[in-house]
N, C-alpha and C positions, 0 to 999 in steps of 0.2 A: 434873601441873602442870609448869610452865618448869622445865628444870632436871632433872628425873629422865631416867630412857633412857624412849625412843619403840619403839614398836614399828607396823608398818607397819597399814593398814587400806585395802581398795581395792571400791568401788564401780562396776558399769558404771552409766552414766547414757544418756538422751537427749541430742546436742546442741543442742536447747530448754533441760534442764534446765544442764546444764554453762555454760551461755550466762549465766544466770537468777543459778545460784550466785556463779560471779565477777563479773557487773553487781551482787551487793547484796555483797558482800565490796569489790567497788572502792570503792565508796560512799560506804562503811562505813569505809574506812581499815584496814581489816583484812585478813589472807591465810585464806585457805579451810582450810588446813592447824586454823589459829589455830580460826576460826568452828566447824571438827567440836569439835575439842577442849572448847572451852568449852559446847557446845552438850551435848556427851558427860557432863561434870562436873555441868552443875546438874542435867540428867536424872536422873543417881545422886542429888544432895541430896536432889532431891525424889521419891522414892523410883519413876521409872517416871511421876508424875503430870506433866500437862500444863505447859510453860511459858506465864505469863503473858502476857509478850509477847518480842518479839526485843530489846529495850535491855538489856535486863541480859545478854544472853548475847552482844550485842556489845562492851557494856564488859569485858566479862573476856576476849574475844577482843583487845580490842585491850591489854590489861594483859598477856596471851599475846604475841601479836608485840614489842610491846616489850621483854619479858623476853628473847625470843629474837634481835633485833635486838643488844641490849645484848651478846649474848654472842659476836656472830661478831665 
């Protein structure tokens, strides 16, 4: 969560997919950094099982950026 240490995580992707990413993170109002993270977190809540839909792991992404905003 905002506030503890990061540690790195790196993906290769397609540039389709990399495109895709930052067009729905733009969107979104969110950073992609933000979008893993939160995406990463309710995964865990819910144990491995599928997300519902993408609004709830865009609200705590952008509850994520702003936390992070806040601190630079």
């Amino acid at each position: 969560m905002p506030g503890e240490p990061v540690e790195r995580l790196s993906a290769r992707v397609s540039p389709e997919a990399k495109k895709a990413w930052l067009a729905f993170c733009e969107a979104h109002g969110v950073t992609f950094t933000a979008m893993v993270e939160a995406s990463g977190l309710l995964l865990s809540e819910r144990g491995g099982r599928m997300l519902e839909d993408n609004a709830t792991a865009v609200d705590l992404a952008r509850k994520i950026t702003t936390e992070r905003f806040k601190r630079r």
